[in-house]
C-alpha positions as CSV (number, residue, x, y, z in Angstrom):
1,X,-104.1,43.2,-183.2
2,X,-100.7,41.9,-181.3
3,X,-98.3,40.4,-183.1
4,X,-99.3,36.6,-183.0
5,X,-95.8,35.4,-182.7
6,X,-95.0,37.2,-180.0
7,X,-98.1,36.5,-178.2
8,X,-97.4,32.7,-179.1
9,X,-94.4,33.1,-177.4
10,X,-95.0,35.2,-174.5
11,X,-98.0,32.2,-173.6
12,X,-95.5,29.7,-174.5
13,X,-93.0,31.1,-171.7
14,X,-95.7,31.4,-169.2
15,X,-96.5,28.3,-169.6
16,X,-93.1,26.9,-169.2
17,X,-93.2,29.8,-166.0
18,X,-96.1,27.8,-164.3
19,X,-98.1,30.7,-164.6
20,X,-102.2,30.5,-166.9
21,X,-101.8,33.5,-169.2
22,X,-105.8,35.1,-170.3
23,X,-106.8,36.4,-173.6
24,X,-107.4,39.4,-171.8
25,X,-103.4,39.8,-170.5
26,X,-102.8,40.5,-174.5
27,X,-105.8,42.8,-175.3
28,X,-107.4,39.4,-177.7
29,X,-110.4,38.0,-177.4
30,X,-111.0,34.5,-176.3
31,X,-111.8,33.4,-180.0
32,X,-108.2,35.4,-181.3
33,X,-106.4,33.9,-178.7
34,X,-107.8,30.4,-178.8
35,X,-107.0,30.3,-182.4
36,X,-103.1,31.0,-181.4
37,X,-103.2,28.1,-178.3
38,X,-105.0,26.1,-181.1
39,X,-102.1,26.9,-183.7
40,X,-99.5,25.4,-180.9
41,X,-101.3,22.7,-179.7
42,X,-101.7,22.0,-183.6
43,X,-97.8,22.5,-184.0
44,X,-97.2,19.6,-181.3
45,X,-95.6,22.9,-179.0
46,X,-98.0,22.3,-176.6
47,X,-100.8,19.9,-175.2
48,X,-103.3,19.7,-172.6
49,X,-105.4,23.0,-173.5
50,X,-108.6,22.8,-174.1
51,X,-111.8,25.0,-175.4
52,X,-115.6,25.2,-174.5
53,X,-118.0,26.8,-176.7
54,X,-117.0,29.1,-179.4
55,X,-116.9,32.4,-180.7
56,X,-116.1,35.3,-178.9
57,X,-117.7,33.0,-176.1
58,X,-115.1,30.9,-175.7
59,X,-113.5,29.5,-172.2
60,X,-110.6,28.5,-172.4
61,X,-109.3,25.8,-169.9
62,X,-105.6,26.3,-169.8
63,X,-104.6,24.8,-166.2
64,X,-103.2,21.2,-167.4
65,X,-101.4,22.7,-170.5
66,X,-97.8,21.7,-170.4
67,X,-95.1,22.7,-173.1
68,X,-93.6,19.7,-175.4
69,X,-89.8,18.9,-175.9
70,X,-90.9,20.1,-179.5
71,X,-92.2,23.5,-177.7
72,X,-88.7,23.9,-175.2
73,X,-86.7,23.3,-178.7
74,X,-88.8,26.2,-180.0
75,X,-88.6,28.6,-177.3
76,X,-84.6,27.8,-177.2
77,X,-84.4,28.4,-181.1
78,X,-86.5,31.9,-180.1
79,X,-84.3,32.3,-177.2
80,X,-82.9,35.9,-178.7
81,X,-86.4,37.4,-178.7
82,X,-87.5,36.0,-175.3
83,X,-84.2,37.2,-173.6
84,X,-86.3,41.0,-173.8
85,X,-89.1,39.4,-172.5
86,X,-89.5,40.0,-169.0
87,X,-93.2,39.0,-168.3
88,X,-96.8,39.9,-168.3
89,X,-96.2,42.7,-166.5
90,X,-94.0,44.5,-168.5
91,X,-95.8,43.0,-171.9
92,X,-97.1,46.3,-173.3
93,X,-93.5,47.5,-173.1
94,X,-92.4,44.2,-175.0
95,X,-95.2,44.2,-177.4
96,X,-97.0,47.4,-178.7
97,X,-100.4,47.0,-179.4
């Protein structure tokens, strides 16, 4: 499995980015990646996100999910990691599965 941090902060930053990240983009399934949106929305980093269903069933409505000042302080504090982050595009090169 990915490295949850760094999948916590990759969704973080696309968030921030404007752009929906999917479970998929990080080779999880909706129940493992739920269960790290879950941990930030928890960790007052984010809010907004919500889940249908459960299990591996999961959907995942992420479209009115909007980072908190408590998430921007903790993407700055993780700014040294995110400055080799260039996107999902290039995530497999950022984070080996």
């Amino acid at each position: 499995m990915a490295n949850k941090l760094k999948v916590m902060l990759s969704f973080m930053r696309e968030i921030n980015d404007g752009n929906i990240p999917r479970a998929s983009d990080y080779e999880l399934s909706n129940s493992e990646f739920w269960d790290i949106v879950d941990a930030c929305q928890d960790e007052g980093l984010i809010k907004g996100a919500t889940c249908a269903a459960g299990g591996n069933n999961a959907i995942l409505f992420l479209e009115n999910t909007k980072l908190t000042v408590k998430g921007l302080e903790y993407l700055n504090e993780n700014s040294a990691l995110m400055k080799t982050y260039k996107g999902l595009k290039d995530l497999r090169d950022w984070m080996p599965f």
